[in-house]
C-alpha positions in Angstrom: -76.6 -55.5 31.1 -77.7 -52.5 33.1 -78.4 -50.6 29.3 -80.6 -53.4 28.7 -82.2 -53.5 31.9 -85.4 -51.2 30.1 -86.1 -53.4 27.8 -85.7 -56.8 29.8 -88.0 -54.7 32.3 -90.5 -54.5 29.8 -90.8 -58.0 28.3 -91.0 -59.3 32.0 -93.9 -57.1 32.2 -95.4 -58.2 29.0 -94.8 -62.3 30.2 -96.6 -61.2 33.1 -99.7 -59.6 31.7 -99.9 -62.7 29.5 -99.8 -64.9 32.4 -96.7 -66.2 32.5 -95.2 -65.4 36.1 -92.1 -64.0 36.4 -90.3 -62.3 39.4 -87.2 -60.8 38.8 -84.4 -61.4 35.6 -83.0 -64.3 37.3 -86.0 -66.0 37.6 -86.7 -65.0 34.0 -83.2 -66.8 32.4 -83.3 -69.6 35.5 -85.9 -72.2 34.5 -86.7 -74.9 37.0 -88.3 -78.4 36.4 -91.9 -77.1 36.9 -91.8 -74.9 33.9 -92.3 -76.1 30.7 -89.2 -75.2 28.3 -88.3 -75.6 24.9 -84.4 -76.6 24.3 -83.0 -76.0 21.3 -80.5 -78.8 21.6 -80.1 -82.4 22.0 -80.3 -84.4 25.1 -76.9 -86.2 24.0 -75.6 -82.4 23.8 -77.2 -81.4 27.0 -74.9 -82.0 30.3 -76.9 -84.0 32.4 -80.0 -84.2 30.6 -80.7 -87.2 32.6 -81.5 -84.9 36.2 -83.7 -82.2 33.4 -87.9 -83.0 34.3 -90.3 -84.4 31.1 -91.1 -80.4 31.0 -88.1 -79.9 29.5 -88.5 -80.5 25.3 -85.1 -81.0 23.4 -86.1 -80.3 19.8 -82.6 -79.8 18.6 -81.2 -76.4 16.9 -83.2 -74.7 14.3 -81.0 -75.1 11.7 -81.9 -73.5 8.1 -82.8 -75.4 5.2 -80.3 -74.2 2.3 -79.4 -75.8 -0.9 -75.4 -75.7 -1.6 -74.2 -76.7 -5.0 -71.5 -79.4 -4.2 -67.6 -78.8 -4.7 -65.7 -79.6 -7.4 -62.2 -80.1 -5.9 -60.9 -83.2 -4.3 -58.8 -81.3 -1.5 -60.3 -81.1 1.7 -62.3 -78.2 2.6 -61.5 -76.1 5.5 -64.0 -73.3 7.0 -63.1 -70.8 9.4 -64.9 -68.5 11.4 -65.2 -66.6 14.4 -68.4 -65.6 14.2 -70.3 -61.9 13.5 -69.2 -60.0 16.9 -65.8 -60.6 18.6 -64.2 -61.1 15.2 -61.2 -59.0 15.3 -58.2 -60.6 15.3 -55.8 -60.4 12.0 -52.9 -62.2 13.7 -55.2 -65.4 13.9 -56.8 -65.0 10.2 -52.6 -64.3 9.6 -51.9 -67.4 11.1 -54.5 -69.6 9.4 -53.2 -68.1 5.8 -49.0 -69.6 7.0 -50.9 -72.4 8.1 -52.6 -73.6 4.8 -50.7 -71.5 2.1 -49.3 -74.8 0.8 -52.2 -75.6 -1.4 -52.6 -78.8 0.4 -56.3 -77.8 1.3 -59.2 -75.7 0.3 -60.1 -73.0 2.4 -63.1 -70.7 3.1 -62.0 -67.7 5.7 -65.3 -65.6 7.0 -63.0 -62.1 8.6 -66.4 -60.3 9.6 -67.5 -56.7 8.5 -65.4 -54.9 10.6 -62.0 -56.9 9.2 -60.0 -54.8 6.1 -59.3 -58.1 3.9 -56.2 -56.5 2.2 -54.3 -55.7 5.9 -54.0 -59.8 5.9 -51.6 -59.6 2.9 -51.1 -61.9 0.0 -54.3 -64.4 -0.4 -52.9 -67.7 -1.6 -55.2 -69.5 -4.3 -56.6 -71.8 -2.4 -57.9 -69.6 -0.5 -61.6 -67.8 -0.1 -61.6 -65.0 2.0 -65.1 -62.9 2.3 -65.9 -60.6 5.3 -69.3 -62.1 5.6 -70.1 -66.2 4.2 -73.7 -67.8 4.3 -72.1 -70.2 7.1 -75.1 -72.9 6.3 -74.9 -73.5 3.0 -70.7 -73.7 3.3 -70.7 -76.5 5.9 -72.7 -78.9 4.2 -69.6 -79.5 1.9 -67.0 -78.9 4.7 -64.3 -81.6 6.1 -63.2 -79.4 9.1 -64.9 -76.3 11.0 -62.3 -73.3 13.1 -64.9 -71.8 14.8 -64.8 -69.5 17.9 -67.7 -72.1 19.7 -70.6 -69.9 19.5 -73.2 -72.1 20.0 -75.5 -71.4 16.7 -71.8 -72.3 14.9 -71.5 -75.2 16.9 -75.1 -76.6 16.3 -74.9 -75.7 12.7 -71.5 -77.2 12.3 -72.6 -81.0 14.5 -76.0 -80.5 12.2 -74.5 -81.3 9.4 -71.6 -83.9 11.2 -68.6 -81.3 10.6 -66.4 -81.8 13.2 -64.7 -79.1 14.8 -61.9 -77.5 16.1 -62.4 -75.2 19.1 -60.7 -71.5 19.5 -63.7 -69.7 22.2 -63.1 -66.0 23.1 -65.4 -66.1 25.6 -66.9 -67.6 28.5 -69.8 -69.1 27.5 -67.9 -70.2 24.0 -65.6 -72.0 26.7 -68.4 -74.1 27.9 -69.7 -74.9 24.7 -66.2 -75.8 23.3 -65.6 -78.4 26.7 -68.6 -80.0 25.8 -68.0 -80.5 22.0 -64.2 -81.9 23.2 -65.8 -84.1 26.1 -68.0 -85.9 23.4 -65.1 -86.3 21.0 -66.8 -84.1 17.7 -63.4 -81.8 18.2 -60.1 -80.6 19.6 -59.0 -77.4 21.1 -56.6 -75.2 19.4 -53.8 -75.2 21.6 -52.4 -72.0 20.5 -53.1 -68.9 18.1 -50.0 -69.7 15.7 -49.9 -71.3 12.1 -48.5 -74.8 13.2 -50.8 -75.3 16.2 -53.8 -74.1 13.7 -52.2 -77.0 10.8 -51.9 -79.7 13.7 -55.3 -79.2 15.4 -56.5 -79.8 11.6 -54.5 -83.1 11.0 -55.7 -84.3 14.5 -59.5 -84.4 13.3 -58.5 -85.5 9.6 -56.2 -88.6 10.6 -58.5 -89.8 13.2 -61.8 -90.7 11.8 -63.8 -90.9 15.7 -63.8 -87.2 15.5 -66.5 -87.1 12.5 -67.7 -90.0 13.6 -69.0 -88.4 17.1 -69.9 -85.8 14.7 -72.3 -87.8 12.7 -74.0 -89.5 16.1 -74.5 -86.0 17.5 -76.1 -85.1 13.9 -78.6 -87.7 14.2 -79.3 -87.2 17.5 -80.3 -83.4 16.6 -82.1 -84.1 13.5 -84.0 -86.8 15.2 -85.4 -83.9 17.5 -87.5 -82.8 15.0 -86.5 -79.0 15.2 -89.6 -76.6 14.3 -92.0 -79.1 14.0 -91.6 -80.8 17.3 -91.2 -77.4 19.0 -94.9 -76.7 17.8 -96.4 -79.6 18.3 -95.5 -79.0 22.2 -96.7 -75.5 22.8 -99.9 -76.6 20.7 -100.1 -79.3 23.5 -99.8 -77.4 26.3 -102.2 -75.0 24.7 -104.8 -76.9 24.6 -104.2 -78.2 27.8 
């Protein structure tokens, strides 16, 4: 934060010369109800959205538009990730290899850059384990997401009505993850240990409301209209 403070300094001064007021930092990452702001989310996602003023425009994530050649495996597909910064952690990509070594399911493992593949041991067959996986085009064809709950995973992942199960390192990963549980698109993992990784997985695949919440919360972002709406609103205002 205070590192950053230079830079944040200077874009508050560069708001400000444009003529868009801004005080201080807080005032810059604090909206209130008079300012018009652009959401990259849904208002079903949004925690009440209902008390949010008609400034505020939920145009849903900005999701991009890749073409993924589909499987060709019956098994379900499970993807795991826990995303490009705080993902460190060989006893959980350990755990996730005891928990699916059986064959039972396909599954795509993203370890990160900084993550030596062969320190995880023995890959079993069914398993595809990369230190860095275009995350888009592999959950249009996926049956369940591990994800740490960033929130680009999480919109990606509801975008395309993947259901989820929840493992935040963080904070703000913790309030994303409540809110993907409260709506019922996924389950926490309990524990970092192979059967509590297999179990959170059976949960979403025997109980079909998970993708179905999934697939409501899909069409609520898509009906959002993304990019398109987003521009059409600053074009607006624009002009006015």
């Amino acid at each position: 934060m205070i590192k950053g403070m230079h830079r944040i300094n200077k874009k508050i001064r560069q708001l400000n010369d444009c003529g868009y007021a801004v005080d201080n930092f807080i005032s810059f990452i604090q909206n209130d109800n008079e300012t018009h702001t652009i959401v990259y989310t849904s208002k079903e996602f949004q925690p009440l959205s209902d008390t949010f003023s008609d400034k505020y425009y939920f145009v849903g994530p900005s999701v991009s538009n890749m073409f993924a050649e589909p499987r060709d495996s019956n098994k379900k597909l499970i993807y795991i990730s826990l995303g490009p910064v705080n993902n460190k952690n060989n006893e959980f990509y350990k755990n996730c290899i005891r928990a699916f070594a059986d064959g039972e399911f396909n599954v795509i493992m993203s370890v990160g850059e900084g993550t030596d593949i062969s320190s995880l041991g023995e890959i079993p067959e069914n398993f595809e384990v990369k230190n860095r996986i275009e995350q888009i085009k592999v959950l249009q064809d996926t049956d369940v997401f591990i994800t740490h709950s960033g929130m680009n995973s999480v919109n990606a992942s509801l975008y395309y009505a993947v259901p989820i199960v929840v493992f935040p390192q963080q904070q703000e990963q913790r309030m994303v993850a409540e809110r993907v549980v409260s709506l019922g698109a996924g389950t926490y993992l309990k524990k970092n240990s192979s059967t509590s990784i297999r179990e959170a997985v059976q949960i979403i695949l025997e109980d079909n409301s998970y993708r179905e919440n999934a697939m409501k919360l899909s069409e609520g972002f898509k009906s959002a209209e993304g990019a398109k709406k987003a521009a059409e609103v600053v074009s607006r205002i624009a002009e006015e």
